[in-house]
C-alpha positions as CSV (number, residue, x, y, z in Angstrom):
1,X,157.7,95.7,-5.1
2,X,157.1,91.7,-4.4
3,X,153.1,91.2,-3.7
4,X,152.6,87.8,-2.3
5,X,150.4,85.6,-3.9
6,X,146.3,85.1,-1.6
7,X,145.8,82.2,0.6
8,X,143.3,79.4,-0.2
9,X,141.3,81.1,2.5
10,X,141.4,84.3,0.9
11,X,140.4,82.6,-2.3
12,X,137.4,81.1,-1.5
13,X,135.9,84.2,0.8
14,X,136.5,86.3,-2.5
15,X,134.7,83.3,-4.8
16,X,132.2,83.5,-2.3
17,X,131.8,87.2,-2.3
18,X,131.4,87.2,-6.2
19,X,129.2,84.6,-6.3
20,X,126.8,86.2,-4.0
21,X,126.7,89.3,-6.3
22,X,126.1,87.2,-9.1
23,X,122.5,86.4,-7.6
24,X,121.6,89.6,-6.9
25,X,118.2,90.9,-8.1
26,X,118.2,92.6,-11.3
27,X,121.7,91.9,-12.4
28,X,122.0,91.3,-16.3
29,X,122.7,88.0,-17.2
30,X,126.1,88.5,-18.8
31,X,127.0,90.7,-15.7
32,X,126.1,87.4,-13.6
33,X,127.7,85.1,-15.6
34,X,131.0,86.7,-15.4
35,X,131.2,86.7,-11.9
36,X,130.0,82.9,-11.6
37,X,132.8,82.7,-14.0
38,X,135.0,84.6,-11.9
39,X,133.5,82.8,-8.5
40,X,134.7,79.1,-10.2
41,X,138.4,80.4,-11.5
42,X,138.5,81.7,-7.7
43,X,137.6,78.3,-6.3
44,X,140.0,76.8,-8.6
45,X,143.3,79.0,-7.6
46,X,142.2,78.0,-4.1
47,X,142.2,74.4,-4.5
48,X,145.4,74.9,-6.7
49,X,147.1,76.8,-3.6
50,X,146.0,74.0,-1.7
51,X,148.0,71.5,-3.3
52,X,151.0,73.5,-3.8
53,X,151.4,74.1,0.1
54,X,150.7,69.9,0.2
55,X,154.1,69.8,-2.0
56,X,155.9,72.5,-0.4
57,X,155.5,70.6,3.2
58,X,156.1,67.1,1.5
59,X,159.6,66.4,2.1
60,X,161.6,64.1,-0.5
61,X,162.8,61.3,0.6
62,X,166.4,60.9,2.5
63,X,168.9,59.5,-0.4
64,X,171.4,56.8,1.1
65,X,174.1,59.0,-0.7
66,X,173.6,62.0,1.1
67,X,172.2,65.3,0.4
C-alpha cells in the first residue's frame, strides 16, 4: 500500500497542534520538550515540502537541441 507523503499545510497544523500541548499546565518538562522538538522537525518537513513543490513546478529550460 503507497501512503502519500502530508502537505506543508498539514505540516504546520500538526506542529502547531503539538506545540500547543507542549504548554499545557502541568506537563513534565521532558514531556514538553519533546513535543517542541517534535513541533520544530514538523515546521521543518513543511518548509522542506515547500521547496520541493517550488522544484517540481520549476521547469528546466528548453535546450536548442531538443528534448
Amino acid at each position: 500500500m503507497h501512503r502519500s507523503l502530508p502537505s506543508a499545510a498539514e505540516c504546520r497544523a500538526l506542529a502547531r497542534a503539538f506545540n500547543g500541548k507542549a504548554t499545557e499546565a502541568g506537563l513534565p518538562a521532558r514531556t514538553a520538550t519533546i513535543l517542541k522538538s517534535i513541533s520544530r522537525s514538523l515546521s521543518a518537513l513543511a518548509s522542506q515540502l515547500e521547496m520541493l513543490g517550488d522544484t517540481a513546478a520549476a521547469k528546466p529550460p528548453m535546450s536548442p537541441h531538443g528534448p
